[in-house]
Backbone bond lengths (Angstrom), bond angles and torsions (degrees), N, CA, C in turn:
res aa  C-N    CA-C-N  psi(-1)  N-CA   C-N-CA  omega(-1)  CA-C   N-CA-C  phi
1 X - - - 1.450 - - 1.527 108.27 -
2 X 1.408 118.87 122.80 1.697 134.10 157.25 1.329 101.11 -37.87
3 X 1.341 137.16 89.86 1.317 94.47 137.41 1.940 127.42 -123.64
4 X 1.478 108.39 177.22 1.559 120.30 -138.89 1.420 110.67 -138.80
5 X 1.365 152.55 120.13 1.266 156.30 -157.96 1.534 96.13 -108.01
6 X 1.518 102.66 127.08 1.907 110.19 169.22 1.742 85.30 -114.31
7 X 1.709 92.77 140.33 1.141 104.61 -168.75 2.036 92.19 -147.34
8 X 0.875 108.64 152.47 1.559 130.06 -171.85 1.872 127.97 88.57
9 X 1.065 111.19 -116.40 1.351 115.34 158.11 1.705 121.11 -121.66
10 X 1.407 103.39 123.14 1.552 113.85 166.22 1.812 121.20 -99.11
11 X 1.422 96.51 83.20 1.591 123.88 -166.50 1.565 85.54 -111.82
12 X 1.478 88.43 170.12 1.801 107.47 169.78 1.543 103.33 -81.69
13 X 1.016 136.54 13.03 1.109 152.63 136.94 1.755 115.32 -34.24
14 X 0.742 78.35 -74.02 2.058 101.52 -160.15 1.833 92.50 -106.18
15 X 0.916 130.14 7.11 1.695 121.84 -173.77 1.904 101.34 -101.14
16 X 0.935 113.70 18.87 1.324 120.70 141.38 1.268 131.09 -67.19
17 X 1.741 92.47 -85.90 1.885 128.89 170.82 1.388 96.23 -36.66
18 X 1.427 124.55 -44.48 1.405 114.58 -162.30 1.406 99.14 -106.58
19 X 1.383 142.96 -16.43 1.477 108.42 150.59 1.391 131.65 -45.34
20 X 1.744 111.28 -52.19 1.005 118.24 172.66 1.663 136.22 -33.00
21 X 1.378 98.15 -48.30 1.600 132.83 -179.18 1.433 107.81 -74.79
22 X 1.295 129.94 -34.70 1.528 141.35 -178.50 1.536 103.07 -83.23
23 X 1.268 98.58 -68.19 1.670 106.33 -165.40 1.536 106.43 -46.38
24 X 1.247 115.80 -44.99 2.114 119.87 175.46 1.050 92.18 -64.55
25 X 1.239 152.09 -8.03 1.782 123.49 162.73 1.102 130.71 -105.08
26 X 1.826 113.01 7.99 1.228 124.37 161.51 1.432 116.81 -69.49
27 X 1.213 130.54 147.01 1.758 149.69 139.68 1.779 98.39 142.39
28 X 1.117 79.39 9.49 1.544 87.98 155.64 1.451 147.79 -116.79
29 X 1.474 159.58 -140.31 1.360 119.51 145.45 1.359 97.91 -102.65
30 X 1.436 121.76 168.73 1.383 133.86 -163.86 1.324 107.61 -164.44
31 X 1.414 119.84 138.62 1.132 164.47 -163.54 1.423 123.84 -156.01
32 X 1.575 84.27 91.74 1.905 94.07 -175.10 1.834 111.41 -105.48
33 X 1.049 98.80 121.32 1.721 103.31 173.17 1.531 126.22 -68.17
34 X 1.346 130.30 99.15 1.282 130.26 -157.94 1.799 92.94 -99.09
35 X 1.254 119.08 28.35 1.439 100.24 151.36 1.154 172.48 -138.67
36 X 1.571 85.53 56.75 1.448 118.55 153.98 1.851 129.99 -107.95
37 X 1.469 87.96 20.02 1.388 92.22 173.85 1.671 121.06 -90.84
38 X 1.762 101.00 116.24 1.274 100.84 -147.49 2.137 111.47 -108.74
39 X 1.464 82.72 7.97 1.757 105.46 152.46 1.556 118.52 -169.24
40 X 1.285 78.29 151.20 1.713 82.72 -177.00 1.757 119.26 -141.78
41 X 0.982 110.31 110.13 1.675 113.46 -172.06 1.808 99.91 -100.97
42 X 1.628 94.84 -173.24 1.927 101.58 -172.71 1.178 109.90 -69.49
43 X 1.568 116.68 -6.83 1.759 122.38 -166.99 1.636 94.97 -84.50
44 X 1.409 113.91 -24.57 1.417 105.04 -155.79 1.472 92.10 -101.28
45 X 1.816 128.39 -46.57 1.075 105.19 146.30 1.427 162.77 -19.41
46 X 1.485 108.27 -54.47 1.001 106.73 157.36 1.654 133.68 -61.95
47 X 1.346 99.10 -21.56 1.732 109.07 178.62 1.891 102.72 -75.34
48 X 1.016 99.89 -65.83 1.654 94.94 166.53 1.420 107.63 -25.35
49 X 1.516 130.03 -69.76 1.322 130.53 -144.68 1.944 88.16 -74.60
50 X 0.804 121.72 -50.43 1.209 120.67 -179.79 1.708 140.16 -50.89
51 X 1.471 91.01 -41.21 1.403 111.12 157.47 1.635 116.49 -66.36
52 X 1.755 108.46 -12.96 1.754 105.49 -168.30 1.540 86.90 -96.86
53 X 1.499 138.13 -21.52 1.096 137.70 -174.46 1.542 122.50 -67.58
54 X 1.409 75.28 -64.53 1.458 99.62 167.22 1.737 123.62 -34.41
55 X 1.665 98.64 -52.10 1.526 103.50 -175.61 1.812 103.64 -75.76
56 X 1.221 108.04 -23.82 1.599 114.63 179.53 1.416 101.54 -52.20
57 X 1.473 132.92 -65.02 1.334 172.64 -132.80 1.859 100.12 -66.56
58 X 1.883 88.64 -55.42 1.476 113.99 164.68 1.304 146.58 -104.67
59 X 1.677 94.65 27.03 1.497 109.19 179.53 1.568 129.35 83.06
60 X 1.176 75.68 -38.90 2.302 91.73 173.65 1.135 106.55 -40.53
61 X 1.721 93.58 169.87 2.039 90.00 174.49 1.890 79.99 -123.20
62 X 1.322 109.22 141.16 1.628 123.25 150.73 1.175 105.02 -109.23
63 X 1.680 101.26 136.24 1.311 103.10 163.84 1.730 109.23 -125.65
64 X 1.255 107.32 162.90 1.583 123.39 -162.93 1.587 83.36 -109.42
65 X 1.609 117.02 129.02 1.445 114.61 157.77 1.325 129.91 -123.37
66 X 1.144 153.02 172.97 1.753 146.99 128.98 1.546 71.04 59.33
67 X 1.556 97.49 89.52 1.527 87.54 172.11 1.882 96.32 -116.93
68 X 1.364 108.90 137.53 1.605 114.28 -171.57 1.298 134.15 -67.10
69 X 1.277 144.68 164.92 1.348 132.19 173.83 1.107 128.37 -46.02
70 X 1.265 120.06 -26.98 1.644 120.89 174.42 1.286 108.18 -104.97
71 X 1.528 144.26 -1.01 1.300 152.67 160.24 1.761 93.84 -57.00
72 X 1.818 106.92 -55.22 1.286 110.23 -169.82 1.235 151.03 -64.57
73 X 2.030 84.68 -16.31 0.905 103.85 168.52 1.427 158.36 -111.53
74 X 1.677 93.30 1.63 1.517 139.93 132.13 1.664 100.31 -34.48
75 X 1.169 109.15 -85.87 1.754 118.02 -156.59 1.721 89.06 -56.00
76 X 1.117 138.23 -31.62 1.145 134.29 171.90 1.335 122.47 -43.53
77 X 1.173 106.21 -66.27 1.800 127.28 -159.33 1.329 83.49 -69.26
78 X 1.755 126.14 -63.15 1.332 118.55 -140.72 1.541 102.88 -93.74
79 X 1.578 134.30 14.91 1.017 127.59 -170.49 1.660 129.62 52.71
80 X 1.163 112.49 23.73 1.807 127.39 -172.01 1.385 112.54 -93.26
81 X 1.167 109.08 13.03 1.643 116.01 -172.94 2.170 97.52 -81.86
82 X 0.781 100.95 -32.98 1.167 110.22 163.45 1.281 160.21 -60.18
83 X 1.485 86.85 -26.00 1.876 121.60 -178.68 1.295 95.01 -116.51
84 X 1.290 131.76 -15.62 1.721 119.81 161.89 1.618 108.17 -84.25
85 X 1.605 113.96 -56.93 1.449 113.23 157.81 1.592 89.95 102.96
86 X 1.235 124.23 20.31 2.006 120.33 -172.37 1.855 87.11 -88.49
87 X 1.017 109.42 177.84 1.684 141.92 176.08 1.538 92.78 -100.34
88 X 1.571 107.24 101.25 1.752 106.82 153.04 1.168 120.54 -102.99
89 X 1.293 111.65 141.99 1.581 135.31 173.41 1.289 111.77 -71.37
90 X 1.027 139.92 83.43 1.822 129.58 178.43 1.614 109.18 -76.39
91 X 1.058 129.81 122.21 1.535 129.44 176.88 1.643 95.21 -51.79
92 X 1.251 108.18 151.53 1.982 104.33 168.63 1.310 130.68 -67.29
93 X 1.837 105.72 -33.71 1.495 105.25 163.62 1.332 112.27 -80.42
94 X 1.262 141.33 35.22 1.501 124.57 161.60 1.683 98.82 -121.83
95 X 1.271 125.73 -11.72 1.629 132.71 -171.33 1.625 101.21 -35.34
96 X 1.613 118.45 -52.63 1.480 113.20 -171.47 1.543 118.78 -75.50
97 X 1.641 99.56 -11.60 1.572 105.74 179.54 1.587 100.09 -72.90
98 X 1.366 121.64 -51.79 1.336 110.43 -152.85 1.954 84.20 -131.23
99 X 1.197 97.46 125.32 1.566 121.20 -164.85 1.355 87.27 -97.25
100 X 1.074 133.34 -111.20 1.461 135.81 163.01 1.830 93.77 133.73
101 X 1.624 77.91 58.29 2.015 87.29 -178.55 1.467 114.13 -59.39
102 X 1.195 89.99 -49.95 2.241 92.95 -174.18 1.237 107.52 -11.08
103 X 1.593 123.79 122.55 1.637 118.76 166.16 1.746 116.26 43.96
104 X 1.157 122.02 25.05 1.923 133.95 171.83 1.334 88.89 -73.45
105 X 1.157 103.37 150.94 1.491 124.92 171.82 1.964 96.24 -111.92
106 X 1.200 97.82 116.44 1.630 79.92 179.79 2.100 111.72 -105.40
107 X 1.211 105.66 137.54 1.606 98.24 -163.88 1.929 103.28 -70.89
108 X 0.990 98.11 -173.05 1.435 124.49 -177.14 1.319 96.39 -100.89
């Protein structure tokens, strides 16, 4: 498995440069480390979700890793933790910041 560290901001900014740069390292398996991603808006979201499609599309496996505080907190607000489908790590002091209700089963 490739794997590859995104590091700065993933804005509609840079979600060009970094399709470009992402998409050539698909058809393989991949494992990208998101943590150093130090913003993240719906432009960059959506590129994530797309790049996870994409590799679906072609069999590959992507994986989402060490995904960052503002990765988390994106997938938070917008409920997308789901439609990527990776294993997040929530630090324990941020658990009440970012609930990550969408479809949670909450225990008794």
């Amino acid at each position: 498995m490739v794997e590859k560290t995104v590091s700065g901001p993933l804005t509609i900014l840079e979600v060009n440069a970094r399709w470009t740069e992402l998409e050539g390292l698909q058809g393989q398996p991949l494992r990208l480390d998101l943590g150093q991603v130090d913003e993240l808006d719906t432009a960059g979201l959506q590129l994530l979700i797309a790049l996870k499609l994409k590799a679906r599309m072609r069999g590959t496996r992507l994986e989402y890793t060490n995904h960052s505080l503002p990765v988390l907190r994106v997938l938070s607000l917008t409920g997308a933790a789901g439609i990527l489908g990776d294993k997040l790590r929530i630090p324990s002091g941020m658990r009440a910041e970012l609930p990550f209700a969408y479809g949670a089963r909450r225990g008794s």
